[in-house]
C-alpha positions in Angstrom: 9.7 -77.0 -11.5 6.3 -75.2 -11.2 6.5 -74.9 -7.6 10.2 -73.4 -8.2 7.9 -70.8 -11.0 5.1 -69.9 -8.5 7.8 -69.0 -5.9 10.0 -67.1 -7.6 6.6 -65.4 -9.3 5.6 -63.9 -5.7 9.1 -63.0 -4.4 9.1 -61.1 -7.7 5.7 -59.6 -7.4 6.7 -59.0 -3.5 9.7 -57.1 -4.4 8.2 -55.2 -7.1 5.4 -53.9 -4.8 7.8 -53.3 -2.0 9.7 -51.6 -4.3 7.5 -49.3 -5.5 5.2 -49.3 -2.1 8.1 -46.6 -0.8 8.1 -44.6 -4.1 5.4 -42.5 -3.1 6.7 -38.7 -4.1 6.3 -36.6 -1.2 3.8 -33.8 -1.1 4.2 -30.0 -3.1 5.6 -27.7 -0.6 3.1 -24.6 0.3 2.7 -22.2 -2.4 5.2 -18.9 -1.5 3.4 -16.1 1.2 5.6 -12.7 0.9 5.1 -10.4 3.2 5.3 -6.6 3.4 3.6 -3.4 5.5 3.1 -0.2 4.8 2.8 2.1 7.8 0.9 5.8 7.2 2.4 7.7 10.0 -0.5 10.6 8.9 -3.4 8.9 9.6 -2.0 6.6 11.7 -2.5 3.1 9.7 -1.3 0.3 8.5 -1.7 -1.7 5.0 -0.5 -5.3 4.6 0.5 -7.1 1.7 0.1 -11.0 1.6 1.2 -12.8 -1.5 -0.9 -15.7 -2.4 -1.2 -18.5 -5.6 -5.2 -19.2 -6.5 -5.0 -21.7 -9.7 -1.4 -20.7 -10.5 -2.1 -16.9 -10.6 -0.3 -14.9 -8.6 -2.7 -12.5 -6.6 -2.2 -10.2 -3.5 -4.3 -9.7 -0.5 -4.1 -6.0 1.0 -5.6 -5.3 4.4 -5.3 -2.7 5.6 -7.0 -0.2 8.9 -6.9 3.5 9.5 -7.0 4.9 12.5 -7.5 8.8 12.3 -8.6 11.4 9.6 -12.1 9.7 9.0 -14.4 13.1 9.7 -18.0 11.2 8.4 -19.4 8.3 8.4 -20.6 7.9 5.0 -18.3 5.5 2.9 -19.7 6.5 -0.5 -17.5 10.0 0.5 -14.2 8.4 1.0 -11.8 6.3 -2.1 -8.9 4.3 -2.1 -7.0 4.5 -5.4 -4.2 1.6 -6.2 -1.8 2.5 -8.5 0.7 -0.8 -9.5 2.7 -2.2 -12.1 2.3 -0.4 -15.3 -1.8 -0.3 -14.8 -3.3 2.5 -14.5 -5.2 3.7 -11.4 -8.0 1.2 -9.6 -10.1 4.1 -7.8 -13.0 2.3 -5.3 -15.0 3.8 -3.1 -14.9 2.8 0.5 -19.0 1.4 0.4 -17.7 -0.9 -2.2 -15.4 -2.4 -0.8 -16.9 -2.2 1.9 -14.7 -0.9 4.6 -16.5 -0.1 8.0 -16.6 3.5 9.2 -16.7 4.7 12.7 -14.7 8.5 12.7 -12.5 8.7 13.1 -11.4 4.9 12.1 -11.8 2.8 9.3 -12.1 -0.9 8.7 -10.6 -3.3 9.0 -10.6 -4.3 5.2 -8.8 -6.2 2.6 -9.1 -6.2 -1.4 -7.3 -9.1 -3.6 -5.9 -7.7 -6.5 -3.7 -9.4 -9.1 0.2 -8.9 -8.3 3.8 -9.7 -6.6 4.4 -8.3 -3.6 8.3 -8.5 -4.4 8.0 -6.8 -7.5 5.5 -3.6 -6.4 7.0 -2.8 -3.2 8.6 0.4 -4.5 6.0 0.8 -7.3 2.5 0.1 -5.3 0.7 3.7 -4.1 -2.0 4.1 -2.0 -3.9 6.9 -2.0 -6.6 7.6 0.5 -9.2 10.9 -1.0 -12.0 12.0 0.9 -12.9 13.2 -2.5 -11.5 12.3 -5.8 -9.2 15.2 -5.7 -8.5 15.8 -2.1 -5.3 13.2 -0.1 -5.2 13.0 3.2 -2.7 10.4 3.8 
């Protein structure tokens, strides 16, 4: 009878683990990358919106290059103002952001800022001042 016990014990504890051995839940898929590009035809360049998820915050990286329409080589001259969402205007200053001159090029550079790309497609401006008044996109 306690031989029976033991026996039936194991195949028990064997079927339990065996069981549950396969239970393993499978890994969380990637977290969602959008996509979208911005071409300015002007000064020939391109700005590209990556969607990303840091610690369940939705976030955007822009990067962005410009080809023509730089006429110095001083970054503290030229600004970059994003306008999104229902927040007011984010106005930087090439040097801190630290995009690379050469004229008449700029960058390549890239900003994270907080955001959906879906939802600020149609909403998101860029606008690219040699001075704070002056566009030359």
């Amino acid at each position: 009878m306690l031989k029976t016990r033991i026996i039936v014990a194991f195949i028990s504890l064997f079927a339990f683990i065996f069981t549950y051995l396969h239970a393993i839940p499978p890994p969380p898929p990637p977290p969602p990358v959008d996509h979208a590009i911005a071409l300015l035809k002007k000064i020939k360049g391109i700005v590209i919106f990556d969607q990303i998820v840091v610690k369940k915050q939705e976030k955007m990286i822009i990067n962005g290059i410009i080809g023509q329409g730089i006429d110095e080589n001083t970054p503290e001259n030229y600004f970059i103002s994003f306008s999104y969402f229902a927040a007011k205007n984010e106005t930087h200053s090439f040097a801190e952001l630290n995009i690379p001159i050469k004229p008449p090029r700029a960058g390549p550079w890239n900003v994270t800022i907080p955001g959906v790309v879906d939802q600020c497609t149609k909403k998101f401006y860029i606008g690219i001042t040699k001075m704070p008044h002056i566009k030359i996109f």
